[in-house]
Residue, then its C-alpha position, 0 to 999 in steps of 0.5 A: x596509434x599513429x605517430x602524430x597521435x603518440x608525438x601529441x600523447x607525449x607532448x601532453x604527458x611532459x611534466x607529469x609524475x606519478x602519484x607518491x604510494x601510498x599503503x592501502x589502509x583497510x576501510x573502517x568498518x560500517x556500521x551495521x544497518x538498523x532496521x528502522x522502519x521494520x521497528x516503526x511499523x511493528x511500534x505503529x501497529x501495537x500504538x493503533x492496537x491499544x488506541x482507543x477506538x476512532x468511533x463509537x460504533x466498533x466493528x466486531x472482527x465478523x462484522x460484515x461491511x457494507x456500503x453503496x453510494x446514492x444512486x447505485x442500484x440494488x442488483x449491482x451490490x447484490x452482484x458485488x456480494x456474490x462476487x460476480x465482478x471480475x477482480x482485477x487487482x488486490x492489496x493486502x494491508x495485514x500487519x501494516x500501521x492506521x498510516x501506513x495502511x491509509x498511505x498504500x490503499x489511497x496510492x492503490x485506489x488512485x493506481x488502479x482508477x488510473x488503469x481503469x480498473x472496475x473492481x479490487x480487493x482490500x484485504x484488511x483482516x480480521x483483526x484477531x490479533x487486535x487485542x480488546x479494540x477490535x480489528x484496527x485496519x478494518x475499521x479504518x478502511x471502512x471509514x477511509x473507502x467512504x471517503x474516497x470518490x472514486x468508490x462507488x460501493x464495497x461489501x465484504x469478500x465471499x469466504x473463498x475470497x477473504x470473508x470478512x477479512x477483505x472487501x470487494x471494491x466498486x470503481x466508478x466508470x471512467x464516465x461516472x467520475x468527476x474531474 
């Protein structure tokens, strides 16, 4: 340092003192993290399985689904069943609650209509740990898939690729969505 740096060191260091020691004390112990959520869902997913249906018409857990908007020809859904859509992309909701499932597959879709992906998987399960209800998931996303827009058809997985434990998923085209 040069000695105008030290001279201005010192100069400002004049009237300082140090700090009285004190002794470490040692930290108190934290408390150990409960896994909240993990016990939300797991009480999420035995409420959705004991709640009476949603509908009338409940899916069996072999039950095939199906489902083509107007206007969507017969060969484009006989491809999608044949899986002849190249997939490009997947989300696996077994084991999650009616929201949170709903929550992932909308955030999904809306990712993947943002890349301008054409066709996704949406593993739902077959529902055999339901219980006497049925498979909970699958029936939601059956409901929820119709809802969104942005779904043009789905029908139920090969069995190489899930069976009826998953769906294959028809995006509209860029230029077949409405703003």
């Amino acid at each position: 340092m040069a000695d105008d740096d030290n001279e201005a060191f010192r100069d400002a260091m004049r009237g300082v003192r140090p700090l009285p020691r004190r002794a470490n004390r040692p930290a108190e112990p934290r408390a150990r993290p409960a896994a909240r959520f993990a016990r939300a869902e797991t009480s999420a997913v035995l409420r959705d399985s004991l709640a009476p249906p949603a509908d009338a018409s409940m899916l069996e857990s072999g039950d095939a689904l199906e489902f083509a908007r107007p206007g969507i020809s017969r060969d484009v859904l006989r491809k999608l069943r044949r899986g002849q859509f190249a997939l490009q992309a997947e989300i696996d909701l077994h084991g999650l609650g009616r929201e949170a499932a709903r929550h992932a597959l909308r955030e999904f879709v809306a990712d993947a209509v943002t890349s301008g992906l054409r066709c996704v998987r949406v593993i739902h399960g077959k529902g055999r740990r339901s219980g006497s209800l049925g498979p909970v998931i699958k029936r939601v996303v059956d409901q929820w898939l119709r809802r969104m827009e942005p779904v043009v058809a789905f029908v139920s997985a090969r069995p190489v690729d899930g069976g009826t434990g998953a769906v294959y998923v028809l995006l509209a085209r860029h230029a077949d969505r409405r703003d």
